[in-house]
C-alpha positions in Angstrom: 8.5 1.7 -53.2 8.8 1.6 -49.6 6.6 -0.6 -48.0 4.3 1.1 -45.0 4.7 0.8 -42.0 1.7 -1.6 -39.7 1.3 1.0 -36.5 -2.0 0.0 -33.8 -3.6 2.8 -32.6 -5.9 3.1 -29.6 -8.2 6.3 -29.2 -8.6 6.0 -25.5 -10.8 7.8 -23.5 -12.5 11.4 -22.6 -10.8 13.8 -25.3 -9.2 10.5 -26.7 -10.8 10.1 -30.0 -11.2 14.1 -30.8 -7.5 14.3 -30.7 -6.8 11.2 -32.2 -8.7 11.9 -35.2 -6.9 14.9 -35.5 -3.7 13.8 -35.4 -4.8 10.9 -38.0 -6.4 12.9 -40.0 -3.1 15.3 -40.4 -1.0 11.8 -40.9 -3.0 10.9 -43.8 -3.1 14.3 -45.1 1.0 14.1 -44.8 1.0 10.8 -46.9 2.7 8.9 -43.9 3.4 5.9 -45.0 1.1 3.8 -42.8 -1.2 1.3 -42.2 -3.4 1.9 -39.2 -4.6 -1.4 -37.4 -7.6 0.4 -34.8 -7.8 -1.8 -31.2 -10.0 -1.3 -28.4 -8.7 -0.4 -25.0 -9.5 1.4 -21.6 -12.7 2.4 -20.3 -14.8 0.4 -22.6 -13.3 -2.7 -22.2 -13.1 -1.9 -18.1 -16.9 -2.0 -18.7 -16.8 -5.0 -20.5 -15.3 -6.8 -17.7 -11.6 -7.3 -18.4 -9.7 -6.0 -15.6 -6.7 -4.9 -17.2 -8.5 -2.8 -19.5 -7.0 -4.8 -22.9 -8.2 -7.7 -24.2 -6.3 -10.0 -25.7 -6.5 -9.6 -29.8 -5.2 -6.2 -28.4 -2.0 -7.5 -27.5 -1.6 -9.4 -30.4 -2.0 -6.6 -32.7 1.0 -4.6 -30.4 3.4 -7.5 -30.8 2.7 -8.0 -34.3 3.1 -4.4 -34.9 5.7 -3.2 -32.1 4.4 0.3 -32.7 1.9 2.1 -30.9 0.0 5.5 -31.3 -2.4 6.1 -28.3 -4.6 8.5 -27.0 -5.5 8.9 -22.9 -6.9 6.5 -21.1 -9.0 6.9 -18.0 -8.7 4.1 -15.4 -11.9 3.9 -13.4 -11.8 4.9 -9.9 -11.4 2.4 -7.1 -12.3 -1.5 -7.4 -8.9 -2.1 -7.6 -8.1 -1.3 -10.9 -4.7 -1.1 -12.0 -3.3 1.7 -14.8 -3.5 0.4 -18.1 -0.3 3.0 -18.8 1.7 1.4 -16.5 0.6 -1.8 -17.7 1.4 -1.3 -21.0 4.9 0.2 -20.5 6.0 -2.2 -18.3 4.5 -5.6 -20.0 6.5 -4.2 -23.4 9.9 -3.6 -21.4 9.3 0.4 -22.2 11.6 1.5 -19.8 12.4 4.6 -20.8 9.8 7.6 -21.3 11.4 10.6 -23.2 9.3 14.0 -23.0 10.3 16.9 -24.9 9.9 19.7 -23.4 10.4 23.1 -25.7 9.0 26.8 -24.9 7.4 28.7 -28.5 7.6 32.7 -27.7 6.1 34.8 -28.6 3.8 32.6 -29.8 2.5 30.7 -27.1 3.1 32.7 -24.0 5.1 31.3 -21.6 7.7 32.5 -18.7 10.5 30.7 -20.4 11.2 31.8 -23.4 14.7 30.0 -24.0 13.2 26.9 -22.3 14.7 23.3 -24.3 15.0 20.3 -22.5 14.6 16.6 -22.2 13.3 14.3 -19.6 14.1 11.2 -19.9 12.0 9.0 -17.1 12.7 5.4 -15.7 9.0 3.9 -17.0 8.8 0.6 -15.0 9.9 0.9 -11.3 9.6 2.6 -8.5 6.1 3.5 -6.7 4.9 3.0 -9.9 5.0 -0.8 -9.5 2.0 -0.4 -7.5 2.9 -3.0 -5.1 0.6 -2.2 -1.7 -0.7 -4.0 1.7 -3.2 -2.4 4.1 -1.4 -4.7 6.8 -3.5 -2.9 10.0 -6.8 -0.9 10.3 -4.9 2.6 10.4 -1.7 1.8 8.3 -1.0 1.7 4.5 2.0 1.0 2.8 3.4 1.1 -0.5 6.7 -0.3 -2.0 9.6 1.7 -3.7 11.0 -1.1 -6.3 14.3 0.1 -7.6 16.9 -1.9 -9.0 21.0 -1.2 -10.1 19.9 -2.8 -13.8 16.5 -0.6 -14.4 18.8 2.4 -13.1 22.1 1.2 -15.3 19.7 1.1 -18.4 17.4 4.3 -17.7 20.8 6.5 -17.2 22.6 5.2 -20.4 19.9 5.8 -22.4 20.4 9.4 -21.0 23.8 9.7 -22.2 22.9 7.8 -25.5 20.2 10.3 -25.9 22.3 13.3 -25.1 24.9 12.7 -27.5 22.7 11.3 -30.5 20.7 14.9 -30.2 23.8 17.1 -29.9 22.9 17.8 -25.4 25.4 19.2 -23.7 24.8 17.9 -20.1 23.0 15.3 -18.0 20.9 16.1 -15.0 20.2 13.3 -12.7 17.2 14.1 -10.0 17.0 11.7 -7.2 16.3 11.9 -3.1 19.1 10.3 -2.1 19.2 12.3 1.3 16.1 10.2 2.6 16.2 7.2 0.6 19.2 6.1 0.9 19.1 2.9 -1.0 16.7 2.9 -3.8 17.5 6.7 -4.4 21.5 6.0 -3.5 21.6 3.0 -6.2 20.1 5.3 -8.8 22.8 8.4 -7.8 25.4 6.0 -7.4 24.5 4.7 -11.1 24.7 7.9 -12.7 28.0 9.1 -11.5 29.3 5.6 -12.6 28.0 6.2 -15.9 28.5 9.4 -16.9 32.6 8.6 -16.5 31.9 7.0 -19.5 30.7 10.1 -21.3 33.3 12.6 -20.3 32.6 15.4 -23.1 28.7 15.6 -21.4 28.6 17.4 -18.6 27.1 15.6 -15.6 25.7 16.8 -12.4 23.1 16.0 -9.6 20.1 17.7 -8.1 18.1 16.6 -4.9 14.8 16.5 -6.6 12.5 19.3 -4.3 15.2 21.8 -4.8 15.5 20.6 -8.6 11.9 20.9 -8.9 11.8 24.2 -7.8 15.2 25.0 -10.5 12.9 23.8 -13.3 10.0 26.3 -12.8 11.9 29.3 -12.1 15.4 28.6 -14.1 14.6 25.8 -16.6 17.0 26.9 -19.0 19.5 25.7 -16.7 19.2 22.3 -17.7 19.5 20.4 -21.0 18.6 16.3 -20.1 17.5 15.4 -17.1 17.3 11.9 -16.0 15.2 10.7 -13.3 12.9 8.1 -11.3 9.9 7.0 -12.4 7.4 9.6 -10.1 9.7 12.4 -10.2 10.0 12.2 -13.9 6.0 12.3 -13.8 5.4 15.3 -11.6 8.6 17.5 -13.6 7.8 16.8 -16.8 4.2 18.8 -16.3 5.6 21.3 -14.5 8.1 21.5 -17.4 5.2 21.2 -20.1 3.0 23.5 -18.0 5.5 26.3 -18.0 6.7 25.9 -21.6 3.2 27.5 -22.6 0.7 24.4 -21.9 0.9 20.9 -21.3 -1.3 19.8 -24.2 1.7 20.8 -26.7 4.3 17.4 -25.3 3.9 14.9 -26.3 6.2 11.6 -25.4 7.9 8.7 -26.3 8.1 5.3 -24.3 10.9 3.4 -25.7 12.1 -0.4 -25.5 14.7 -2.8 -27.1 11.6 -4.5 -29.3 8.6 -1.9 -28.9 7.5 1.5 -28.6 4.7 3.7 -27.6 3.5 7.2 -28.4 0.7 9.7 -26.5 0.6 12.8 -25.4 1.5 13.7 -21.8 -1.9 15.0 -20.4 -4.7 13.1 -19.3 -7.9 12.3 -20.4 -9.6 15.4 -19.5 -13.6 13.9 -19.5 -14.2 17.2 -18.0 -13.6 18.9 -21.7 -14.5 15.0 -23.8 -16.8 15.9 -26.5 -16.9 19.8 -26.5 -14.4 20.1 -29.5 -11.8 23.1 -27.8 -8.9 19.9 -26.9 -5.5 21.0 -28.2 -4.1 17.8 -30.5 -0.7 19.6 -30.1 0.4 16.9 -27.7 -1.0 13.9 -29.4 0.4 15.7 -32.7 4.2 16.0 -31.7 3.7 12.1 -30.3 3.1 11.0 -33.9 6.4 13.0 -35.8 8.2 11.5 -32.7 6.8 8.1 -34.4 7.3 9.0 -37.5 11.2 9.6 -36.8 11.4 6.5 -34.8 10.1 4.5 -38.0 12.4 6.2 -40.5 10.2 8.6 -42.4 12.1 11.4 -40.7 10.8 13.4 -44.5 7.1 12.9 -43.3 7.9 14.2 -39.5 9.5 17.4 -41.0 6.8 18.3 -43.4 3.9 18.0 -40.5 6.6 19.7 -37.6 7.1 22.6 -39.9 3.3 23.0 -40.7 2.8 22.9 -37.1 5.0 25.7 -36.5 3.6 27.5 -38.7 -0.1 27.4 -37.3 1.3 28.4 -34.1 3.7 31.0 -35.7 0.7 32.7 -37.7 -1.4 32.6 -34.2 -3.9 29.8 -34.7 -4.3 28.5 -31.6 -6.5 26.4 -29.2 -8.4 27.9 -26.3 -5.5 26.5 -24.0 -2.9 28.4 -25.5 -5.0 31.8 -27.3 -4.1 35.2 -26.2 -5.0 38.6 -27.3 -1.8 39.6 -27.7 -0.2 36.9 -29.6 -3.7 35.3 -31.2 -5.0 35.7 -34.5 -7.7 33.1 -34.0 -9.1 30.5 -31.7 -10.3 27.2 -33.1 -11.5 24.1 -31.7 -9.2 20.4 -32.0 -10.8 19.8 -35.8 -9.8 23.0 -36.7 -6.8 23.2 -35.6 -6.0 20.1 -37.3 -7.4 21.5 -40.6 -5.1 24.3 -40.2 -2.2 22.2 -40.0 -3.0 20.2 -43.1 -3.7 23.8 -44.8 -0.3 24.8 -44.1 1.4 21.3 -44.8 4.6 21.9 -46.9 4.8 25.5 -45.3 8.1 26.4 -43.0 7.7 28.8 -40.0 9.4 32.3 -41.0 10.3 33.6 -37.0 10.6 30.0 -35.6 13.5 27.9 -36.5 12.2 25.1 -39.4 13.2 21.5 -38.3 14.8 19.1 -41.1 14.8 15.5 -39.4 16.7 13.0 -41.8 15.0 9.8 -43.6 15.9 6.4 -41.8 15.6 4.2 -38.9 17.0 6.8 -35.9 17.6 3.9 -33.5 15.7 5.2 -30.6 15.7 1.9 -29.2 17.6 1.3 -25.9 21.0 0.4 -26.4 21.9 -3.6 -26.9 24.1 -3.5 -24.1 23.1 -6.7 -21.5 22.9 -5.8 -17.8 24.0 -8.4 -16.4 22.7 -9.1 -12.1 26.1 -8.9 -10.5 26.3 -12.1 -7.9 29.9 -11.6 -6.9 29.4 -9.7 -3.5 29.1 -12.2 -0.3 25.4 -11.9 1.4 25.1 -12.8 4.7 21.3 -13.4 6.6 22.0 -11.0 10.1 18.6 -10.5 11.4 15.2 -10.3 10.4 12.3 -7.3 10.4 9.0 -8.1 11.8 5.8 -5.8 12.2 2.9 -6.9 14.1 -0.5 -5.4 14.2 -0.6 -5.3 18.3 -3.1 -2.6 20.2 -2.2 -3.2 23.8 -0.5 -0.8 25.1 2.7 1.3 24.2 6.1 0.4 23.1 7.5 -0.6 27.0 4.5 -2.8 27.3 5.3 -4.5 24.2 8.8 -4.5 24.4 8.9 -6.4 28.5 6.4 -8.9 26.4 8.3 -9.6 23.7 11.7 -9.9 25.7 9.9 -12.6 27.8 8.3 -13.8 24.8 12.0 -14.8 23.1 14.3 -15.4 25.7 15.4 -18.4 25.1 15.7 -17.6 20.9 18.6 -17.3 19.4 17.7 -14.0 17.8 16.9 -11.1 20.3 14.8 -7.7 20.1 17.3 -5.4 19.5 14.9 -2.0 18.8 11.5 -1.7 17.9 10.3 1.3 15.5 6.9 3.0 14.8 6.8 4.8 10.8 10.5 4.7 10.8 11.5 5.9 14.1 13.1 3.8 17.2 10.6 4.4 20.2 12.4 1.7 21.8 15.2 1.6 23.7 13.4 5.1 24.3 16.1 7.9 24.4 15.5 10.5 27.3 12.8 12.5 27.2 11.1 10.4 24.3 7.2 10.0 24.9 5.2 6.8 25.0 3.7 5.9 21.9 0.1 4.2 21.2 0.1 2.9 17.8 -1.1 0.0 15.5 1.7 -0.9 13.7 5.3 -1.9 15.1 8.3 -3.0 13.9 10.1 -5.5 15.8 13.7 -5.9 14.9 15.7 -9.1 15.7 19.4 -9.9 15.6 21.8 -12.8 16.8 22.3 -12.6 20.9 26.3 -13.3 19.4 27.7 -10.7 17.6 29.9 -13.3 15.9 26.3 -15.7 15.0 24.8 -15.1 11.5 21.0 -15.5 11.8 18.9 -18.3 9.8 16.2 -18.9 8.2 15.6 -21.3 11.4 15.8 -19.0 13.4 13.2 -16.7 11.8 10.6 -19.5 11.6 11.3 -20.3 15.3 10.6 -16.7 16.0 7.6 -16.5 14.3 6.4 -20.1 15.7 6.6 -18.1 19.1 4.5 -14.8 18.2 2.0 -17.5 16.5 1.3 -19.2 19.8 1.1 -16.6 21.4 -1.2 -15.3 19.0 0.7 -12.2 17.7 -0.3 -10.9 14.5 2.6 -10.5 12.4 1.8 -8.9 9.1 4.9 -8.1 7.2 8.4 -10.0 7.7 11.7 -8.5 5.6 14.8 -10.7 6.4 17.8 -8.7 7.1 21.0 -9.0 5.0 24.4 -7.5 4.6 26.3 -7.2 1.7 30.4 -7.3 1.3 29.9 -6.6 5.4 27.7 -3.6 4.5 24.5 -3.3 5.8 21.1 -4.4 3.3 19.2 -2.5 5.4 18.7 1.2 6.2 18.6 1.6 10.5 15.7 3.1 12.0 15.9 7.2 12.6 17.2 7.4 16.2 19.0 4.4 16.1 
């Protein structure tokens, strides 16, 4: 006899628990062969004074168990909280979220009837790092972390998932056209990759325009592979316009672990009042189920849940007149599924998912930090908080300030944009925030590190605030560095 399967499961927060006793509930009722191990996350253990939301015999049950089943989690407002989501996918190495998308007519109503597609997000870079400084009273800043490796194993898994589930092409979203360097490495990425796939299709969108694709032409598309944001926002617009958002659910995926939930949110607006949909939470657990082999178990609870929605059972989300036989509340719907559990849909198309591991896992492949091109320090970035007076004044003080240095003030930039050498016409600016940046007085002099210290010795005693310093770099002879609009 097979032995079960040890999977934790967390019932989060707001409609949390409804949904997850649903979904539970139909698991058991399925003969899943599981044993549930129940931890303690999110709101109540924010309350309870642990920061991160998890305590510790939390973690220990995930790494024991390496699968997870959870529910939404709310992450209090303010104080400095961080996501428990985001810590959870990126403390298990789940780097890639995958999120079903699939459109029911006439069933569930929806604008997109032929709608099928696959996102597939990058789960642990990007804004989502949440690295940010309030370095001034009127400026905030966040970070945009991505890296060639987190993009080389996010786009494979793409092509990996494309081919193991019969796609035909791979869309990569990016916004390369402004981001030139953490949006370029991921573009660049893909088309490297997908040479090495050359019976999938492969093409780019800029992401606003792509956006815009997937609400009005979704069919369009088949995988689409993108940054950790974008893959956010699409995938519920994609969900949204498929019929509802609370029928995806997704997968996050690793090399050793792997997480389940829905894609919605907590919804504490709706917590309590019994009219959730479980869909979401539901089609996380057969994507489970798959991932631990009992592909028989998935199939018998997909078809049942096709068949609820075929035979117009539905959740107040999703009910219409038209296509609505009768509108039931999260423990009813689940009852309905159970009631219909070894039941195919007649007008839908049944799904047969075979038994066995189905290796969802990101691929063994080792990317590897590649050292070999030649990086040269050639300047240095530094913004001071400075209210004095505009960008001449500043500029005639710094120039004094450094003349003897051996790195000069080559521009200075306010949110991006060169104020200064001012080009004709260009107005003075008063701001808070100013980017001063310095290069070698000889074109044939690298900068060092000396050289940086020494210039900041000289804004100290002059008692300059500089708040954020990014050294300057070239790689190969190409620039680390992005230049300032205008310059």
């Amino acid at each position: 006899m097979t032995e079960n399967t040890r999977v934790v499961v967390a019932y989060g927060d707001g409609i949390g628990p409804e949904i997850m006793e649903a979904t539970i509930k139909i698991l058991k009722e399925a003969k899943a062969r599981i044993n549930f191990d129940i931890i303690e996350v999110g709101k109540i253990m924010y309350e309870r004074g642990y920061p991160s939301g998890i305590p510790e015999e939390a973690w220990k049950a995930i790494h024991e168990s390496k699968i997870l089943l959870k529910a939404p989690i709310t992450t209090p407002q303010g104080g400095g909280y961080k996501s428990l989501n985001v810590t959870m996918r990126k403390t298990l190495g789940l780097y890639s979220n995958v999120r079903p998308c699939v459109a029911y007519p006439p069933f569930v109503q929806t604008m997109h009837p032929d709608l099928d597609l696959a996102i597939i997000r990058e789960n642990e870079e990007d804004l989502y790092a949440g690295i940010e400084y309030r370095h001034t009273h009127d400026s905030y800043v966040a970070l945009k972390l991505i890296t060639r490796r987190g993009s080389e194993k996010i786009v494979r898994y793409a092509f990996e998932y494309a081919v193991k589930n019969n796609r035909k092409k791979v869309t990569c979203f990016s916004k390369d056209n402004i981001m030139k360097f953490a949006d370029g490495i991921f573009h660049k990425v893909f088309d490297e990759i997908a040479k090495e796939y050359p019976n999938i299709q492969n093409e780019h969108y800029i992401v606003d325009i792509g956006t815009a694709r997937l609400a009005s032409k979704p069919n369009i598309f088949d995988v689409i592979v993108t940054e950790n944001l974008y893959g956010d926002i699409i995938s519920d617009v994609v969900a949204e316009v498929s019929g509802s958002v609370g029928l995806a659910g997704s997968a996050n995926i690793g090399d050793d672990y792997a997480m389940f939930e829905a894609i919605h949110g907590s919804a504490p607006d709706i917590a309590g009042k019994n009219i959730a949909n479980p869909s979401g939470l539901i089609n996380a657990a057969i994507m489970m189920l798959i991932h631990i082999g009992q592909g028989d178990v998935a199939t018998t609870i997909h078809n049942a849940w096709l068949t609820t929605l075929e035979e117009g059972i539905h959740t107040g989300d999703i009910y219409s007149e038209k296509h609505s036989t009768q509108k039931v509340g999260t423990k009813e719907f689940a009852d309905a599924v159970i009631a219909r559990l070894g039941k195919t849909p007649v007008k839908m198309k049944k799904v047969n998912y075979p038994i066995g591991k189905n290796n969802q896992n990101a691929s063994s492949t080792k990317h590897a930090i590649d050292t070999k091109e030649k990086k040269v320090l050639v300047g240095v970035d530094i913004s001071i908080n400075w209210l004095s007076g505009n960008q001449d004044i500043l500029a005639d003080k710094i120039n004094a300030l450094t003349a003897n240095a051996n790195l000069g003030l080559k521009i200075i930039s306010c949110k991006g944009l060169k104020v200064w050498p001012k080009e004709y016409g260009q107005s003075l600016v008063e701001y808070d925030l100013w980017r001063l940046r310095f290069v070698p007085r000889s074109n044939e002099k690298n900068a060092s590190h000396e050289d940086i210290i020494n210039l900041l010795n000289i804004l100290k005693d002059d008692k300059l605030d500089f708040v954020n310093i990014e050294n300057l770099y070239s790689f190969d002879d190409k620039l680390g560095f992005t230049l300032a609009q205008g310059e």
